[in-house]
N, C-alpha and C positions, 0 to 999 in steps of 0.2 A: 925181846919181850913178846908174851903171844898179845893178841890180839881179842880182846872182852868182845861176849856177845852177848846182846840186847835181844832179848826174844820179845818179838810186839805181835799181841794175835789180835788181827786184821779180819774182821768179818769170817771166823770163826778158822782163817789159817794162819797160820805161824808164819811168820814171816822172819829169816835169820838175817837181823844188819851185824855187821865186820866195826866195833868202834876202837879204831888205833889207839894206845895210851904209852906215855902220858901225854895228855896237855899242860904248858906251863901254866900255875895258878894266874898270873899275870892275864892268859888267852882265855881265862874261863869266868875271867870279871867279865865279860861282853854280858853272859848272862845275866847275872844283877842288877847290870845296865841298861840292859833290855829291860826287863820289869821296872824298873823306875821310870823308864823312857815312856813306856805304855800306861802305867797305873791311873797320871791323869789327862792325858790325852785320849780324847772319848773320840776325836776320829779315827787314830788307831786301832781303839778296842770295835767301832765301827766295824773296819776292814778285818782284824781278826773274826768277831763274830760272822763275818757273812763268809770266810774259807771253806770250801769242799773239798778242796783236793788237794795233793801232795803240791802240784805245781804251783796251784795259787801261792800255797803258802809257801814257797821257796822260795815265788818270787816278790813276795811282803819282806819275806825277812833280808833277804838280799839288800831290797831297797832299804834296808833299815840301819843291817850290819853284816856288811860282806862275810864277818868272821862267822856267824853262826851259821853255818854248814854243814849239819845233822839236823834233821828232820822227819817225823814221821806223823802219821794219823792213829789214833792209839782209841780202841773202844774205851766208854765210860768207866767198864768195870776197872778198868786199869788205871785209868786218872781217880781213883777214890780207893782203891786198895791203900791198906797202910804199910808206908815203905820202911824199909830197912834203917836207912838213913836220912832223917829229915834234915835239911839243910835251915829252909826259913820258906815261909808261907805265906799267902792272906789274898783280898780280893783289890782289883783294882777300881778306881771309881764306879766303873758300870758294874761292878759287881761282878767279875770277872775270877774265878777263884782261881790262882797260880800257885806250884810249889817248887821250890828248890829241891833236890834231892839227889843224896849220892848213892850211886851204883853200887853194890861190894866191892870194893879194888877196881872201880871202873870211875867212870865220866859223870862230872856233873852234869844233873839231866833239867830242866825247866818244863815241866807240865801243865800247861792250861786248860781249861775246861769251857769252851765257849759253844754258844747256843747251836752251831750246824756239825759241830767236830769240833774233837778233844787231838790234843799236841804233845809230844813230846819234843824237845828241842836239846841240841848238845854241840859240842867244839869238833869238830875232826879235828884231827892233827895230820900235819902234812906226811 
């Protein structure tokens, strides 16, 4: 099976990530999980909102859910573009606005929108 690409334009260059598919629907509830886990824990969304860079946030989510394992820093325009596939939506306590959303024949993706950097989040598969 080939292997989907994610085009994310990163302060105004393309940047091409490799996203392996499939993942089992099983490995792709983490995301869902994730959003519930964050929506009312306002320390969480704390530490999301203050992310700069790819590593902090790798290593948030790490500590959070070893499985989520795609990651990237994504401009605004792209966390508010309307997607192809919407999966499911909303904001979390702090008013954090997240969306589920699926790729075309690719990876559920988790988008967040937090005050210093916007997220993309997804499953590698091994």
């Amino acid at each position: 099976m080939k292997p989907y690409l994610l085009r994310l334009r990163c302060y105004k260059v393309f940047k091409v990530v490799e996203l392996s598919m499939p993942v089992s629907v099983e490995a792709e509830k983490a995301l869902p999980r994730f959003v519930r886990l964050i929506a009312s824990d306002i320390d969480m969304q704390t530490r999301l909102n203050s992310v700069t860079d790819i590593t902090s946030l790798r290593s948030l989510l790490q500590s959070v859910d070893p499985s989520l394992t795609g990651a990237a820093l994504i401009p605004l325009e792209q966390a508010t573009r309307l997607p192809k596939i919407l999966v499911d939506s909303g904001h979390t306590s702090d008013q954090i606005p997240w969306r589920l959303l699926r790729c075309t024949g690719g990876p559920l993706v988790l988008q967040l929108i937090c005050l210093k950097s916007n997220f993309a989040i997804w499953i590698e598969s091994c």
